[in-house]
N, C-alpha and C positions, 0 to 999 in steps of 0.2 A: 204716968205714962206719957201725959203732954209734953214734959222734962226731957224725956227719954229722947220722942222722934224729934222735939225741936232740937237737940245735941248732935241728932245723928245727922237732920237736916244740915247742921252747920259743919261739920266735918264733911259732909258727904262735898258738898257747897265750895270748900275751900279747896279739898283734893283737886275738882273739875279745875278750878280758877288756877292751881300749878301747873296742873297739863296743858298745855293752849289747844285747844279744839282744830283741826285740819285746814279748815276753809279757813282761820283768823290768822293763822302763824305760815301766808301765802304773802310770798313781795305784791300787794294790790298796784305795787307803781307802775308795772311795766304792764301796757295794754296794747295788742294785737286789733289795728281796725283795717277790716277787709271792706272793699267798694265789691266785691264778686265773689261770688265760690271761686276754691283755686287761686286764689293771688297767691298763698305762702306758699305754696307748689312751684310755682313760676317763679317768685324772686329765687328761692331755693336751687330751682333751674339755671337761673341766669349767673348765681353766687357760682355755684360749679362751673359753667361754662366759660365764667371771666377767669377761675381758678388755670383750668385747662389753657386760657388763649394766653396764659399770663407766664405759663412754664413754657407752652412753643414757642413762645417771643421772645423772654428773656436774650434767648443766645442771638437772633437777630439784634434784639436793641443795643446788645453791648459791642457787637463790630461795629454798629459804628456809633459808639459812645453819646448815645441818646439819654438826654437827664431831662429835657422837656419837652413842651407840647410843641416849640419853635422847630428844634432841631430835627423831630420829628417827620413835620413840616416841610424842612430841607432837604433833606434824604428822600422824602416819595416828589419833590420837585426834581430831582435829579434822576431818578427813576420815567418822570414822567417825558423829560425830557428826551430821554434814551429810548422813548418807545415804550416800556415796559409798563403797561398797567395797571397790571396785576399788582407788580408789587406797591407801583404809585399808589394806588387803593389800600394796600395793606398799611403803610404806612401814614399816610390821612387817616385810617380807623386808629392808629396808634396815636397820631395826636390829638383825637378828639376823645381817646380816652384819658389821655392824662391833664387833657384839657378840655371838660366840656362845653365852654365857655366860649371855646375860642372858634367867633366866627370865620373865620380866613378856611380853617380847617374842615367846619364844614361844607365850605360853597366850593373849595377844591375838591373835595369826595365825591359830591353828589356831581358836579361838569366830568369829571372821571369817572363815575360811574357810567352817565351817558351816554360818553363815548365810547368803552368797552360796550355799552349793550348794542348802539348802534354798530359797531367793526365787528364784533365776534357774532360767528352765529350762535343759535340758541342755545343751542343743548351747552355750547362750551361756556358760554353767559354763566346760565343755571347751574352748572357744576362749579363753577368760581363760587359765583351764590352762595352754595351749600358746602362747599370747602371752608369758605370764611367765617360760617354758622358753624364749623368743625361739625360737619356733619360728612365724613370722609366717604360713607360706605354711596351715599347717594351722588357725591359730588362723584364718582367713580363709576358709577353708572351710569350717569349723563354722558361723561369721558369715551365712555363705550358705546353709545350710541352715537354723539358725532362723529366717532372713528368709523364707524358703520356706515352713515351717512356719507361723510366725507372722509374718505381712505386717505387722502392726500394731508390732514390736518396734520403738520409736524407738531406743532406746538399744544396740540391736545394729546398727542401723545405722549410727547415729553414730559407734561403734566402729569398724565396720568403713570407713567413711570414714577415721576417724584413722591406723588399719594401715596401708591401703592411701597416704596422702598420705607417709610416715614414708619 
């Protein structure tokens, strides 16, 4: 009888040892470390939203034939020069993504920022804000309330035309 179960013991034994068990035949190399609840949430978030900012942009960055964080650079200097801040700003966020390194790029965004928030009033500020977060439905909202406020705002309407057509 001792013959018998120690037989079955070893077969049983061997089978288990072909199978690999669930938790041991898992890649152990790749480790997920959160500092918070919610971080794979967020980067997941931001993965998308860089996705998103990465297809509205494309057709801007290839008129005018942007391969780097320089050239980038160059185009929201030209922009800025003309007055235009908005897109000056868009463009400093385009160099500082493809160059996060590069300080020039972001001491030119953040003095652009600035100045948009000191010249423009609020609500059209905040609607840029939330445009650039691609967050269209709020940045549209804002849009509609400085229109309310200030009837006369061309350029927030203009805007909010361009949102809304997009």
């Amino acid at each position: 009888m001792k013959t018998s179960n120690l037989i079955k013991f070893i077969f049983i034994a061997t089978i288990i040892c072909l199978f690999p068990a669930s938790g041991f035949s898992e890649d152990t190399n790749i480790i997920f470390k959160h500092d918070k609840t919610g971080v794979a949430d967020e980067v997941n978030k931001r993965k998308d939203f860089d996705f998103e900012l990465q297809e509205r942009d494309r057709d801007r960055m290839k008129k005018w034939d942007i391969e780097d964080s320089t050239d980038a650079m160059k185009v929201g200097d030209v922009y800025y020069e003309k007055g235009e801040i908005d897109d000056a700003i868009f463009y400093y966020q385009i160099a500082i993504k493809l160059d996060p390194a590069n300080a020039e790029a972001h001491s030119k965004y953040i003095d652009t920022r600035n100045i948009e928030k000191e010249n423009t009033p609020s609500h059209y500020h905040q609607a840029m804000e939330y445009y650039r977060k691609g967050m269209k439905n709020k940045a549209v909202d804002e849009l509609i309330a400085e229109i309310k406020e200030n009837p006369d705002n061309d350029k927030a309407r203009i805007k909010l035309n361009e949102i809304e057509n997009q």
